[in-house]
CHARMM-style PDB file with segment names, atoms N, HN, CA, C and O in Angstrom:
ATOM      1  N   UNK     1     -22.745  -3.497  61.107  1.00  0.00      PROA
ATOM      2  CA  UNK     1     -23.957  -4.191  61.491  1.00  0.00      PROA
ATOM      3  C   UNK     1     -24.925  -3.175  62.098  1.00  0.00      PROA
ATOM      4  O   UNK     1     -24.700  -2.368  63.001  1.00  0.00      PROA
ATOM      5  N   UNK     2     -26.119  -3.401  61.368  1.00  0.00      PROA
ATOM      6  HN  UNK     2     -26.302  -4.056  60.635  1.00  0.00      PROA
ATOM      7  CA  UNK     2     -26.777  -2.223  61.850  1.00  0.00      PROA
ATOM      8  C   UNK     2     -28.036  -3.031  63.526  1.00  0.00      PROA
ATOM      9  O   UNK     2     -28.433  -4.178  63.733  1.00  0.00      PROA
ATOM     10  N   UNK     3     -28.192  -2.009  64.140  1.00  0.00      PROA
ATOM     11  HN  UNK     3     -27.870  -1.078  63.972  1.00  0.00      PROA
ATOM     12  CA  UNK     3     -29.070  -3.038  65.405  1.00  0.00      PROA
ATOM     13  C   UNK     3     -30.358  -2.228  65.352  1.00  0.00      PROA
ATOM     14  O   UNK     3     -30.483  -1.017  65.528  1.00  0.00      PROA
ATOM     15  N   UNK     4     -31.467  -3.305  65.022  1.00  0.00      PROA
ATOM     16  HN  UNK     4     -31.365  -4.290  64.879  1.00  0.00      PROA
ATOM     17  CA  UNK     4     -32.838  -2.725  65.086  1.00  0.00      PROA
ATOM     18  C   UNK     4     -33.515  -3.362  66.543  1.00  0.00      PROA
ATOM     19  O   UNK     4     -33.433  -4.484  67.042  1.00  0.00      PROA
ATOM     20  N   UNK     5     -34.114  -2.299  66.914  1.00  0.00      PROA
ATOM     21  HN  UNK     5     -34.180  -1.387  66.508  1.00  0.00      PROA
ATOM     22  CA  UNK     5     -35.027  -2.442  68.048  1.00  0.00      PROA
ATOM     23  C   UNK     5     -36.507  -3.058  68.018  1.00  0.00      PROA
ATOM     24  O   UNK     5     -37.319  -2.305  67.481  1.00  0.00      PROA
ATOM     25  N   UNK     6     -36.943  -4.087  68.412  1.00  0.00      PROA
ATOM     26  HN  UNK     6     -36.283  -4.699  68.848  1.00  0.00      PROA
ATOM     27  CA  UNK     6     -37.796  -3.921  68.484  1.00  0.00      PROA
ATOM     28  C   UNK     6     -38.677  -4.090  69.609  1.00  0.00      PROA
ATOM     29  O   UNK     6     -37.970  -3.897  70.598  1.00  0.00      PROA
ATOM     30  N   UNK     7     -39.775  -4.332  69.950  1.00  0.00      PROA
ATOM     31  HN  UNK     7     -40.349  -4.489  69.147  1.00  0.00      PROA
ATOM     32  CA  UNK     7     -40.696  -3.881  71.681  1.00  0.00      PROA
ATOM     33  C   UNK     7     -41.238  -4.707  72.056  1.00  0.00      PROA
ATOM     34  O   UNK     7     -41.790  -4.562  73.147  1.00  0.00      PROA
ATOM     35  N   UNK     8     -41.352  -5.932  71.380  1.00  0.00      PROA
ATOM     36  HN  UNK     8     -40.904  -6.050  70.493  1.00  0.00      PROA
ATOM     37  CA  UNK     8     -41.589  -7.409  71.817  1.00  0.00      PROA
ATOM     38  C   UNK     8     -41.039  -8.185  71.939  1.00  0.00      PROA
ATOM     39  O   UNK     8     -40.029  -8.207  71.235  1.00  0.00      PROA
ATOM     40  N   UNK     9     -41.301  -9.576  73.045  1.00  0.00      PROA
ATOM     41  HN  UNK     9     -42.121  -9.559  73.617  1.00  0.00      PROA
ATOM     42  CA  UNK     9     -40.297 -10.275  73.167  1.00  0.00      PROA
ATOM     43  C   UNK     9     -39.622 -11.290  71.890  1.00  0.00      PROA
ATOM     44  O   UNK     9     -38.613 -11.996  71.874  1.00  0.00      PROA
ATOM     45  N   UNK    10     -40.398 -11.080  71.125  1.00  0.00      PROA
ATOM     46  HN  UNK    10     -41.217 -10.507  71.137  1.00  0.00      PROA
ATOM     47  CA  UNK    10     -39.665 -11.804  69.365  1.00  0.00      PROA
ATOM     48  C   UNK    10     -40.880 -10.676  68.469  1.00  0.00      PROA
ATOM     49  O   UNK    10     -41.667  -9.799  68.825  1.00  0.00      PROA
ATOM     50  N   UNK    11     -40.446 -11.345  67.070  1.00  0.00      PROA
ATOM     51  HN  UNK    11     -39.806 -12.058  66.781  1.00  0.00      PROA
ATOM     52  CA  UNK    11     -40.805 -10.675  66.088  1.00  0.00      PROA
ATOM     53  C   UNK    11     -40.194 -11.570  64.868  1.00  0.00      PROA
ATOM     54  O   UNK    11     -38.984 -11.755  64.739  1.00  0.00      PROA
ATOM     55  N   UNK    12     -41.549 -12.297  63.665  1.00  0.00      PROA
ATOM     56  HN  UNK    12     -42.532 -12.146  63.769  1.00  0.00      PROA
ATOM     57  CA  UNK    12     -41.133 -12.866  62.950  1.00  0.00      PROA
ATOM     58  C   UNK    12     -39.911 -12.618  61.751  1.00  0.00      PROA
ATOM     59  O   UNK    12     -39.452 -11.475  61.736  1.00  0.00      PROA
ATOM     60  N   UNK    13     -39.327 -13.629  60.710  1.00  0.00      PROA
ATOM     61  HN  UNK    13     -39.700 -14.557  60.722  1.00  0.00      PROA
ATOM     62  CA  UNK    13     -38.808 -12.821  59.511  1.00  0.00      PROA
ATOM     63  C   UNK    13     -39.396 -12.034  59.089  1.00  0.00      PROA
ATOM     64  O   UNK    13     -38.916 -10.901  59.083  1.00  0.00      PROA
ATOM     65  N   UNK    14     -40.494 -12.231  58.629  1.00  0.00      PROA
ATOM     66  HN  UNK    14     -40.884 -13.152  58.634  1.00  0.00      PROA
ATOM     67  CA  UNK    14     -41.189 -11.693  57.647  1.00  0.00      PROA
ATOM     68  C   UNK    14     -41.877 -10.143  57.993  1.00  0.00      PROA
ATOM     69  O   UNK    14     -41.904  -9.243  57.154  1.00  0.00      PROA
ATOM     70  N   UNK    15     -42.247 -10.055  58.938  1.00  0.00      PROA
ATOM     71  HN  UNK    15     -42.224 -10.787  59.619  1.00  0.00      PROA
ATOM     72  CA  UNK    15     -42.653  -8.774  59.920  1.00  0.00      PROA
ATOM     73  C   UNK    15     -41.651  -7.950  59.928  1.00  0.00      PROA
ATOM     74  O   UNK    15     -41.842  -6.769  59.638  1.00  0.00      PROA
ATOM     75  N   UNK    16     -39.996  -8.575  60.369  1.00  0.00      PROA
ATOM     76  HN  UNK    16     -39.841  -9.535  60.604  1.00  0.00      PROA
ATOM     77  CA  UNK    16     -39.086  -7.870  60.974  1.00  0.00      PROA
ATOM     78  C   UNK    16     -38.573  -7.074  59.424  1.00  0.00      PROA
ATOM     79  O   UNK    16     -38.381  -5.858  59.406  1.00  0.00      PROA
ATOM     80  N   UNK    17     -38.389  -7.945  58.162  1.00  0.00      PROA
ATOM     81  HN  UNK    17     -38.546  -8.933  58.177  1.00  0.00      PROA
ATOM     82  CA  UNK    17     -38.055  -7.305  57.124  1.00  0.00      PROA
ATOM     83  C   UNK    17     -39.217  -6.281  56.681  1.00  0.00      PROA
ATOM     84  O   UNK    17     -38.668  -5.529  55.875  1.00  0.00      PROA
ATOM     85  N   UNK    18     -40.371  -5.952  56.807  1.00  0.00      PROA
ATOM     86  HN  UNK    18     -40.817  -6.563  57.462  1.00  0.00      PROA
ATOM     87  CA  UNK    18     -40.908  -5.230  56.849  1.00  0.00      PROA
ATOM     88  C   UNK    18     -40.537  -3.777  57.668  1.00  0.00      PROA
ATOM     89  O   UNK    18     -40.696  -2.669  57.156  1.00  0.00      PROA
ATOM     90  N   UNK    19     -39.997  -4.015  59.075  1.00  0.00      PROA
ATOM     91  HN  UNK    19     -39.868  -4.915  59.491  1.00  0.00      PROA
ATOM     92  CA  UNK    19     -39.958  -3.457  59.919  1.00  0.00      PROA
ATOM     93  C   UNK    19     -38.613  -2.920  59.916  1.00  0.00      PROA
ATOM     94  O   UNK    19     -38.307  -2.267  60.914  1.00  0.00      PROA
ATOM     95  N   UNK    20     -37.607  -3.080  58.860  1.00  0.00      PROA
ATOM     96  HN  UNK    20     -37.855  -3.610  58.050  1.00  0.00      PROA
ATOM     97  CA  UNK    20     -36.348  -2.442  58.542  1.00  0.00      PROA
ATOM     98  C   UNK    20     -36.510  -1.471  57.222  1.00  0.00      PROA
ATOM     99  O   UNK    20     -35.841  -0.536  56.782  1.00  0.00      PROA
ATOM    100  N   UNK    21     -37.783  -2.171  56.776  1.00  0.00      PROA
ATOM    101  HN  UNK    21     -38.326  -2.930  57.134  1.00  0.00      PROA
ATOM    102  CA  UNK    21     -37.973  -1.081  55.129  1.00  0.00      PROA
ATOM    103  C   UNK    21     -37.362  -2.026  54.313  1.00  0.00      PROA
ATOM    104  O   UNK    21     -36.673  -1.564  53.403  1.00  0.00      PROA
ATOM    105  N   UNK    22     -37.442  -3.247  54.412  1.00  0.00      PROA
ATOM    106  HN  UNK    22     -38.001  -3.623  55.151  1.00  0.00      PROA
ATOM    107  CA  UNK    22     -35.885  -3.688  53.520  1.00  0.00      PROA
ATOM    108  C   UNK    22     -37.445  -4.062  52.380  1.00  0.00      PROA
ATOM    109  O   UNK    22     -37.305  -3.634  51.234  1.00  0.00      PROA
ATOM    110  N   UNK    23     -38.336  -4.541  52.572  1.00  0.00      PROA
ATOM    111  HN  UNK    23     -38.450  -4.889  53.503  1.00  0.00      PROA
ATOM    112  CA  UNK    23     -39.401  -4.942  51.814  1.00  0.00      PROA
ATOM    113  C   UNK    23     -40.607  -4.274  52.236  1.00  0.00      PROA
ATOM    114  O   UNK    23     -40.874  -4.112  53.426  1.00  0.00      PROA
ATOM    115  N   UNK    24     -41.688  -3.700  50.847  1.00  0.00      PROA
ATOM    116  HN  UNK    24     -41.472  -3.832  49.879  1.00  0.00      PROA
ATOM    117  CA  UNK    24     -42.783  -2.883  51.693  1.00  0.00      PROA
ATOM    118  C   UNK    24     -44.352  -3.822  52.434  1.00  0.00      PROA
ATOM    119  O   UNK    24     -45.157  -3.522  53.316  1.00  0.00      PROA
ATOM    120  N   UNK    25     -44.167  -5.203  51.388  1.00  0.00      PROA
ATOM    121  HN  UNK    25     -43.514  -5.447  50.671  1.00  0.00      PROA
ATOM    122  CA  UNK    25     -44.950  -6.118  51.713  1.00  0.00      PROA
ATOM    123  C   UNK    25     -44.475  -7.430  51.932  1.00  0.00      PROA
ATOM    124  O   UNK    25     -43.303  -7.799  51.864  1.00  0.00      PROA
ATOM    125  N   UNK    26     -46.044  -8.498  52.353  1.00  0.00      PROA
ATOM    126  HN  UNK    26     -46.996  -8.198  52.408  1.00  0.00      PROA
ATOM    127  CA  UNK    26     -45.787  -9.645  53.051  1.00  0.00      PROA
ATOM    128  C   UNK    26     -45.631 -10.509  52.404  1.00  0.00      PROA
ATOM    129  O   UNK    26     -45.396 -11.631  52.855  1.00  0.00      PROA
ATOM    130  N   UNK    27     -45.737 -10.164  50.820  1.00  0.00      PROA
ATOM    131  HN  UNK    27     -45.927  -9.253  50.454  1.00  0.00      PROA
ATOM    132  CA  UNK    27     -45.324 -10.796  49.407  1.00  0.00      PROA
ATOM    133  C   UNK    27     -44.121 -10.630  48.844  1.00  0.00      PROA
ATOM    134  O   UNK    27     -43.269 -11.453  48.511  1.00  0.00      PROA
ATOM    135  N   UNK    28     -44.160  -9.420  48.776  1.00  0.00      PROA
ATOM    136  HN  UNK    28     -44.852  -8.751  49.046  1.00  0.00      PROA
ATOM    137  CA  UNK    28     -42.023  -9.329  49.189  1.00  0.00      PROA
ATOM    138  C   UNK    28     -41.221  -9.798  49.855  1.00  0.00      PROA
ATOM    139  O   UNK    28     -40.084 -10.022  49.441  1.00  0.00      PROA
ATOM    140  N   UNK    29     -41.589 -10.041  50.963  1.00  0.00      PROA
ATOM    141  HN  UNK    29     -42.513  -9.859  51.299  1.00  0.00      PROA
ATOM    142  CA  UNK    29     -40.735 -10.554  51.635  1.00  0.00      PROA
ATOM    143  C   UNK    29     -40.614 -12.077  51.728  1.00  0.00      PROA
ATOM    144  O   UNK    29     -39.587 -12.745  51.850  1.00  0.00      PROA
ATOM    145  N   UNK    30     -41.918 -12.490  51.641  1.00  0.00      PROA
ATOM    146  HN  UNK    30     -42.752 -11.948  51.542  1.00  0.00      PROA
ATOM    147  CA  UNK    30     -41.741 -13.909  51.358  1.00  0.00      PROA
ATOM    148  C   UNK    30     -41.401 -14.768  49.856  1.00  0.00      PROA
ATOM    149  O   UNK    30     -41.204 -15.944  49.547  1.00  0.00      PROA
ATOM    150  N   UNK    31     -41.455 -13.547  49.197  1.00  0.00      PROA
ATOM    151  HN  UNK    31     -41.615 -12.592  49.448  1.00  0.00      PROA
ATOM    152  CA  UNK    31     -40.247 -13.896  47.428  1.00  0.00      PROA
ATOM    153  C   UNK    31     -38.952 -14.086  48.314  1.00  0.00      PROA
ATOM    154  O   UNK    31     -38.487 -15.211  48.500  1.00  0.00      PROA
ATOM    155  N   UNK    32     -38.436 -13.048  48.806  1.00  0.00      PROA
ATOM    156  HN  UNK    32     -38.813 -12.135  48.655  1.00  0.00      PROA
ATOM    157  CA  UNK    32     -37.259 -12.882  49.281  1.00  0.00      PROA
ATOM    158  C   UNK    32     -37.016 -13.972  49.976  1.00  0.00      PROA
ATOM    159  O   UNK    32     -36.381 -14.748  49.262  1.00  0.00      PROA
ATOM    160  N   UNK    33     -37.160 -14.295  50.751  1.00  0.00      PROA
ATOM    161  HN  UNK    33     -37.675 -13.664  51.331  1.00  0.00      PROA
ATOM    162  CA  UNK    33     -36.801 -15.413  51.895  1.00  0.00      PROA
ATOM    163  C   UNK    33     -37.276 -17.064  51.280  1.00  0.00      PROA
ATOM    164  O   UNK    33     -36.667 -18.109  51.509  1.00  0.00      PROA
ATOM    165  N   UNK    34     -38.207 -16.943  50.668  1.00  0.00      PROA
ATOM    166  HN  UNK    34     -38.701 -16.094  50.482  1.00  0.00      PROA
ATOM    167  CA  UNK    34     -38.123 -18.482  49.584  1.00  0.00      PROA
ATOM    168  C   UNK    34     -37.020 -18.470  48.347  1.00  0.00      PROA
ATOM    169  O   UNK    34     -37.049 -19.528  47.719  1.00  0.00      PROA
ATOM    170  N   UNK    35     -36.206 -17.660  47.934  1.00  0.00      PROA
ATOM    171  HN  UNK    35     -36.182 -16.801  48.444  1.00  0.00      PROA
ATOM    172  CA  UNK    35     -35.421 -17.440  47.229  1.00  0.00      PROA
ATOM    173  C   UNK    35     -34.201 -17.581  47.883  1.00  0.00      PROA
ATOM    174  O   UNK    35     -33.173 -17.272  47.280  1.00  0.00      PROA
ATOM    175  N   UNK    36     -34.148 -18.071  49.221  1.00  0.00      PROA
ATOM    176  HN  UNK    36     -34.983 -18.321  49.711  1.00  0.00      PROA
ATOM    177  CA  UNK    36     -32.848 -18.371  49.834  1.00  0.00      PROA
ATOM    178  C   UNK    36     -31.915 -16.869  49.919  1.00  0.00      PROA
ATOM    179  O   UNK    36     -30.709 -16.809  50.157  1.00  0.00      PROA
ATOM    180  N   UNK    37     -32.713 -15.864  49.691  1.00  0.00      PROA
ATOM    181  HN  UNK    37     -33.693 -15.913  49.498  1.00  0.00      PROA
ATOM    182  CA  UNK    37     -31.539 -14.369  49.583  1.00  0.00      PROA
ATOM    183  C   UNK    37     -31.485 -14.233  51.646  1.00  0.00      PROA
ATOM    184  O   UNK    37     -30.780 -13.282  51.983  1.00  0.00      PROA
ATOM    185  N   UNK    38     -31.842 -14.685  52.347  1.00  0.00      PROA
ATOM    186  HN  UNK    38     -32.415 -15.458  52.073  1.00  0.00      PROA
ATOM    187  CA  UNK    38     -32.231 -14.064  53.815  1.00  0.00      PROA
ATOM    188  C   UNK    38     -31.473 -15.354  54.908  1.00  0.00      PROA
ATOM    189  O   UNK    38     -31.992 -16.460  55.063  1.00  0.00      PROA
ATOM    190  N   UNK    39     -30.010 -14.863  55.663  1.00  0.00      PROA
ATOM    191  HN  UNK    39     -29.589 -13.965  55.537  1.00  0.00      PROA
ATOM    192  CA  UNK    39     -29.845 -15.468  56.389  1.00  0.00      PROA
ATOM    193  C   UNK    39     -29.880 -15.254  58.435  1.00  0.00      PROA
ATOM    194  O   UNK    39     -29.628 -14.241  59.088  1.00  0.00      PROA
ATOM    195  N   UNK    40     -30.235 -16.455  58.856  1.00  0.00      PROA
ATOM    196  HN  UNK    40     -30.440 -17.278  58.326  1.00  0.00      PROA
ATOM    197  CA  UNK    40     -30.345 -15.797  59.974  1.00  0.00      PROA
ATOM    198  C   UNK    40     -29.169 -16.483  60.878  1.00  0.00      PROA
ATOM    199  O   UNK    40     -28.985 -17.687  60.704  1.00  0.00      PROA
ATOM    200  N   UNK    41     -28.476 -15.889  61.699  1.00  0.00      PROA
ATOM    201  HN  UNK    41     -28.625 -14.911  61.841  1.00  0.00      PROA
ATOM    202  CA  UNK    41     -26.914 -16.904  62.343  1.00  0.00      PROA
ATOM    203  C   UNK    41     -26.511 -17.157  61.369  1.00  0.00      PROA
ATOM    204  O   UNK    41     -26.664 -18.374  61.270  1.00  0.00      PROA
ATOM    205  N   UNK    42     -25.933 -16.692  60.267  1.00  0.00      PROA
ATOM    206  HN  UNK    42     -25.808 -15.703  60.347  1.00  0.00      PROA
ATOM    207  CA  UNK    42     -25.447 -17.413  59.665  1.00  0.00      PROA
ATOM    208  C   UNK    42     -26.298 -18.833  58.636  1.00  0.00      PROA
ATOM    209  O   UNK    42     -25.810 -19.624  57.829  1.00  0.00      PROA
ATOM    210  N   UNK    43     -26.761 -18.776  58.799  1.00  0.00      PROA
ATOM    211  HN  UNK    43     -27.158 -18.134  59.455  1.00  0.00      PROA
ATOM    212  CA  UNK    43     -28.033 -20.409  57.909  1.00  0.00      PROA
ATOM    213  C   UNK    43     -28.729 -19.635  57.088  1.00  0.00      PROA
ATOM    214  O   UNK    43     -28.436 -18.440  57.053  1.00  0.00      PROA
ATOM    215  N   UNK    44     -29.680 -20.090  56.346  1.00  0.00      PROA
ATOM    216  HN  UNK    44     -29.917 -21.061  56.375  1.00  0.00      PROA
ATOM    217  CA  UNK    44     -29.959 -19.571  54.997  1.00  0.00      PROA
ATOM    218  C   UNK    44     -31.760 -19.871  55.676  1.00  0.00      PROA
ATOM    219  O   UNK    44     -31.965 -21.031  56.034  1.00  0.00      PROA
ATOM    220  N   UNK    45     -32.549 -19.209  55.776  1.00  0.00      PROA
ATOM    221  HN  UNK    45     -32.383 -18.266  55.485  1.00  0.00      PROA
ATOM    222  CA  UNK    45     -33.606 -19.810  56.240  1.00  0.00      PROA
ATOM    223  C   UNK    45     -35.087 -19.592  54.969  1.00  0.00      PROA
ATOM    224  O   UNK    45     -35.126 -18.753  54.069  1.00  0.00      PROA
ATOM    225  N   UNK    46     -35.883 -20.369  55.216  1.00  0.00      PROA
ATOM    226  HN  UNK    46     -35.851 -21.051  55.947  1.00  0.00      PROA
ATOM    227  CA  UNK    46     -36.603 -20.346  54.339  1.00  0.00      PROA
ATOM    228  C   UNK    46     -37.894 -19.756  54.398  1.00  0.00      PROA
ATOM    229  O   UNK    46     -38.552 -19.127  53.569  1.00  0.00      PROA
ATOM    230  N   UNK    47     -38.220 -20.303  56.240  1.00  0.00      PROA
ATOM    231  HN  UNK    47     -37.685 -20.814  56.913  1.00  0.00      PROA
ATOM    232  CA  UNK    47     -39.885 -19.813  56.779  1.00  0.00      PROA
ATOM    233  C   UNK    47     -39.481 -18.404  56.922  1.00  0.00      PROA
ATOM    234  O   UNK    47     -38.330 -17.976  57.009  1.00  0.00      PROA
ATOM    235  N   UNK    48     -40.994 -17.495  56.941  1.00  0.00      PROA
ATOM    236  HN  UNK    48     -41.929 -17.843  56.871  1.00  0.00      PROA
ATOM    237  CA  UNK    48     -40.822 -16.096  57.238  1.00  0.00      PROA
ATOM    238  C   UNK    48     -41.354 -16.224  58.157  1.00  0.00      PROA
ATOM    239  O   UNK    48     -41.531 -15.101  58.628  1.00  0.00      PROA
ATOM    240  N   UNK    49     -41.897 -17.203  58.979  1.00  0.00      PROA
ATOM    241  HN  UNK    49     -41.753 -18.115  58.597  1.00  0.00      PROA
ATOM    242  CA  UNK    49     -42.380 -17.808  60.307  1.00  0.00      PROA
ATOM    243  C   UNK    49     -41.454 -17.683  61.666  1.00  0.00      PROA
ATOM    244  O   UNK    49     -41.776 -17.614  62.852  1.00  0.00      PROA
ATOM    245  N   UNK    50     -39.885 -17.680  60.859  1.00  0.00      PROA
ATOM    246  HN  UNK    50     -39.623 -17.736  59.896  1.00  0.00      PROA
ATOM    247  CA  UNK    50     -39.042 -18.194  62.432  1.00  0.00      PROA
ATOM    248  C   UNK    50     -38.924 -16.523  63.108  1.00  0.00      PROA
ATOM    249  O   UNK    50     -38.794 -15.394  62.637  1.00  0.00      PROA
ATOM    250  N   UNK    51     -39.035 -17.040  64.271  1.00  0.00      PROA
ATOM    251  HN  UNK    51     -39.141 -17.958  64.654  1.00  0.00      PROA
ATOM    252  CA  UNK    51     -39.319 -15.840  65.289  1.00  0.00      PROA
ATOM    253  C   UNK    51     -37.756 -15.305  65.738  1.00  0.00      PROA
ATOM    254  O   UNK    51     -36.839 -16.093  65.967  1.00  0.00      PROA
ATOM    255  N   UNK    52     -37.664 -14.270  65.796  1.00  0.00      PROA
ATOM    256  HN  UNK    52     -38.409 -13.630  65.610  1.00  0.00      PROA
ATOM    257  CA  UNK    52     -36.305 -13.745  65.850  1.00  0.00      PROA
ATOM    258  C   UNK    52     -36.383 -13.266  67.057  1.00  0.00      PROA
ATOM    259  O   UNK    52     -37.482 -12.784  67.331  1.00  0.00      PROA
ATOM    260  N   UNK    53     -35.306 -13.222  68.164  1.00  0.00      PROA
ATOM    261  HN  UNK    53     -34.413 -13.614  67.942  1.00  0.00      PROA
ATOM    262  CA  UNK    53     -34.917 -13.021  69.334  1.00  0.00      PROA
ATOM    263  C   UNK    53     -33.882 -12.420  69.457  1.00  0.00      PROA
ATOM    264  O   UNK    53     -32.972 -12.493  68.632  1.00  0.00      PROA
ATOM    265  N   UNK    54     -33.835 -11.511  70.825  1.00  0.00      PROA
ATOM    266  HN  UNK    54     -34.574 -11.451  71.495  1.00  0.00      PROA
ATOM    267  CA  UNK    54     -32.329 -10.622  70.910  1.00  0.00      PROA
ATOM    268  C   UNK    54     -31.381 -10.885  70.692  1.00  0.00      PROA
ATOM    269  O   UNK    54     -30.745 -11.493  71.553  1.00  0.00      PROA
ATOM    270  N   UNK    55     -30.992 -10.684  69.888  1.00  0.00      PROA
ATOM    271  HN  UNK    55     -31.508 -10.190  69.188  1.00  0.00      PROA
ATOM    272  CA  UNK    55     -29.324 -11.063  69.484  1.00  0.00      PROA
ATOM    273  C   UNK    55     -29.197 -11.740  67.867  1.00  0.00      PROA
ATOM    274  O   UNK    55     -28.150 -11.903  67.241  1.00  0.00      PROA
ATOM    275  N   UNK    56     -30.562 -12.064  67.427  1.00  0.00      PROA
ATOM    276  HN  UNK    56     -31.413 -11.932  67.936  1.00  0.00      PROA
ATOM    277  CA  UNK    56     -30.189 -13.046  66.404  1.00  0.00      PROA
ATOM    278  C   UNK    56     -29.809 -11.658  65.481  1.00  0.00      PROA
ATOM    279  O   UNK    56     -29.986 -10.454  65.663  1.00  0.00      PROA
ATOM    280  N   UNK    57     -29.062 -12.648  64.161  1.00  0.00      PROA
ATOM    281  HN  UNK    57     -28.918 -13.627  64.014  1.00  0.00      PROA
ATOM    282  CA  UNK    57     -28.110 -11.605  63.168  1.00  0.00      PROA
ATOM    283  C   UNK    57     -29.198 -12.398  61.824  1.00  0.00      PROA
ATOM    284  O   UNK    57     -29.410 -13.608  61.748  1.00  0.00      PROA
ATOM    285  N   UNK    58     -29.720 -11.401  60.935  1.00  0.00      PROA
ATOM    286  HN  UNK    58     -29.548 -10.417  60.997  1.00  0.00      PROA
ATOM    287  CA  UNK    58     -30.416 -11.570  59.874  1.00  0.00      PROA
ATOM    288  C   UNK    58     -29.235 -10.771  58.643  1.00  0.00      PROA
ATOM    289  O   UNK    58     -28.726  -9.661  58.796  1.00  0.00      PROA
ATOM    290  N   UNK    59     -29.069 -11.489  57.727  1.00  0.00      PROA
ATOM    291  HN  UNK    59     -29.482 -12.391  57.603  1.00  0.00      PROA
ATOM    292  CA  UNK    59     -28.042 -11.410  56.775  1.00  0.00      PROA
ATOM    293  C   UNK    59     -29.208 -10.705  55.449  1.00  0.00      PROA
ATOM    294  O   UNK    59     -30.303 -11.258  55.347  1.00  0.00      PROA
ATOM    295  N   UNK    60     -28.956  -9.773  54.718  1.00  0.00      PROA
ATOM    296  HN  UNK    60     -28.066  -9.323  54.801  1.00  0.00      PROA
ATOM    297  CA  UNK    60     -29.758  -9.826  53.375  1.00  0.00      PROA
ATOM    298  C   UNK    60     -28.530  -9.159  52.342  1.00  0.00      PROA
ATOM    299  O   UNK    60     -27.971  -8.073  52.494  1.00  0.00      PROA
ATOM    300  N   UNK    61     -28.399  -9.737  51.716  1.00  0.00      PROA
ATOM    301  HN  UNK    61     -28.853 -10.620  51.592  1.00  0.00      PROA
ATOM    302  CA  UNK    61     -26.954  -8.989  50.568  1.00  0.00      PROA
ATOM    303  C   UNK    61     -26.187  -8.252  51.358  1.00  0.00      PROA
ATOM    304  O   UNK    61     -26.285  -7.030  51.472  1.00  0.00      PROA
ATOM    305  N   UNK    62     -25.096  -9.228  52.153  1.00  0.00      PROA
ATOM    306  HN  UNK    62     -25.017 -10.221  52.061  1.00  0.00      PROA
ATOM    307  CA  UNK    62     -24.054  -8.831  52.849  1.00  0.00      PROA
ATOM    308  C   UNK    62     -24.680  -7.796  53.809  1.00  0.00      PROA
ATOM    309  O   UNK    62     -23.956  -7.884  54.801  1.00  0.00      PROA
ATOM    310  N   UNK    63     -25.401  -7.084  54.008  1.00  0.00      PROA
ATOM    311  HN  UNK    63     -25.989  -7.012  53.203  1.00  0.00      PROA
ATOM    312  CA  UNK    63     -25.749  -6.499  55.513  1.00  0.00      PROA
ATOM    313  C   UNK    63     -26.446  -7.097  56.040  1.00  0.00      PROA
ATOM    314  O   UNK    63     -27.321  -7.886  55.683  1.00  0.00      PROA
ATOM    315  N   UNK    64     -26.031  -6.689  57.141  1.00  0.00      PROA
ATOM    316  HN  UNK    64     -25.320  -6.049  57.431  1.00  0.00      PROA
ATOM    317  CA  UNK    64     -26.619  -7.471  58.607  1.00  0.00      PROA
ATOM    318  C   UNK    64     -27.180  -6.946  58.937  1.00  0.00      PROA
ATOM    319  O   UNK    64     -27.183  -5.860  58.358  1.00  0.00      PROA
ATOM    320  N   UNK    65     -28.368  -7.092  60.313  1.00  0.00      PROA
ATOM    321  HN  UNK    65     -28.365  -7.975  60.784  1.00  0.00      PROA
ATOM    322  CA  UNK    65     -29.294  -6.429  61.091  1.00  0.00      PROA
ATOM    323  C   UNK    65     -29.138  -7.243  62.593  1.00  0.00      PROA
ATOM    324  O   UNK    65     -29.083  -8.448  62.348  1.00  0.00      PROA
ATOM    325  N   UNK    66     -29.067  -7.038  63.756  1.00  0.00      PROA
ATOM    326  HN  UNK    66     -29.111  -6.059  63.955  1.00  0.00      PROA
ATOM    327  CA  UNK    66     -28.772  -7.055  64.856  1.00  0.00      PROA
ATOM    328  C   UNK    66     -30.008  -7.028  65.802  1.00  0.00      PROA
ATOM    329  O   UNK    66     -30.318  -5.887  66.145  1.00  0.00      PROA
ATOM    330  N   UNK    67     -31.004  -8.316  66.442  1.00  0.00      PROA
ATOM    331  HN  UNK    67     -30.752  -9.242  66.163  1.00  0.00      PROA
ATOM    332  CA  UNK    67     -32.257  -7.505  66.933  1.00  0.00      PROA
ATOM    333  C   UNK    67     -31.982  -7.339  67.791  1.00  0.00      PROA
ATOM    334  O   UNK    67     -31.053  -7.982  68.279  1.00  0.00      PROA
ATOM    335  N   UNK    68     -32.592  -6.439  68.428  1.00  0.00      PROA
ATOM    336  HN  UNK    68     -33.347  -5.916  68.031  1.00  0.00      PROA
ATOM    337  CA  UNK    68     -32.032  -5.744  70.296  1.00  0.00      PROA
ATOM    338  C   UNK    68     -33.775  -5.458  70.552  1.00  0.00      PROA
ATOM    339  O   UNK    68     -34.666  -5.022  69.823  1.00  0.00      PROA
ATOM    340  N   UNK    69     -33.753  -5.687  71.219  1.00  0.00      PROA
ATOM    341  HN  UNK    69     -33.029  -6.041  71.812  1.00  0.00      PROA
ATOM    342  CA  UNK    69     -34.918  -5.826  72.222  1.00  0.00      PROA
ATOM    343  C   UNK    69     -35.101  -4.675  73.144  1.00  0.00      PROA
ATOM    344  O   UNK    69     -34.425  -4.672  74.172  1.00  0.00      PROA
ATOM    345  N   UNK    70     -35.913  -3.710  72.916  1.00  0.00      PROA
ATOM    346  HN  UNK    70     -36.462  -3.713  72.081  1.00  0.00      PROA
ATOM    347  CA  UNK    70     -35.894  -2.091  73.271  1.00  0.00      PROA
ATOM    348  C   UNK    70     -37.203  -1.792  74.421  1.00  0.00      PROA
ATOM    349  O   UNK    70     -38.278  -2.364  74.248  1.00  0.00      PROA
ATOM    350  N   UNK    71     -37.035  -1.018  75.385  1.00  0.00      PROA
ATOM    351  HN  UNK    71     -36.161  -0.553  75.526  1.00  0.00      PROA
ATOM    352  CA  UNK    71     -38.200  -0.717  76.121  1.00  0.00      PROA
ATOM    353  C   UNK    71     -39.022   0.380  75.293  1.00  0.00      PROA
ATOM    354  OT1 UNK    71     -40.089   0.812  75.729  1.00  0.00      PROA
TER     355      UNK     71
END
């Protein structure tokens, strides 16, 4: 599981997959995540809206991402 940092107190899907490289745009990523490929806890989520918080686990083809909340 890899743990990405980021410097605010959340940070959306859609931003955050940007913000791993996993997608270079906000059209990519939202193919991706309406295509059911993007889970977050475990659930399959659909909005690139839901705001991700320390600790949540984002799933994309069996790897994980870990957000940690960084000064």
């Amino acid at each position: 599981m890899k743990e990405v940092k980021i410097y605010t107190e959340y940070i959306t899907l859609g931003q955050f997959l940007k913000w791993c490289r996993i997608v270079e745009t906000g059209g990519q990523a939202k193919n991706l995540i309406l295509a059911g490929k993007v889970k977050v806890n475990g659930e399959i989520e659909l909005h690139r809206s839901r705001k991700l918080k320390h600790g949540d686990v984002v799933e994309i083809d069996g790897e994980k991402y870990v957000v940690m909340v960084g000064e």
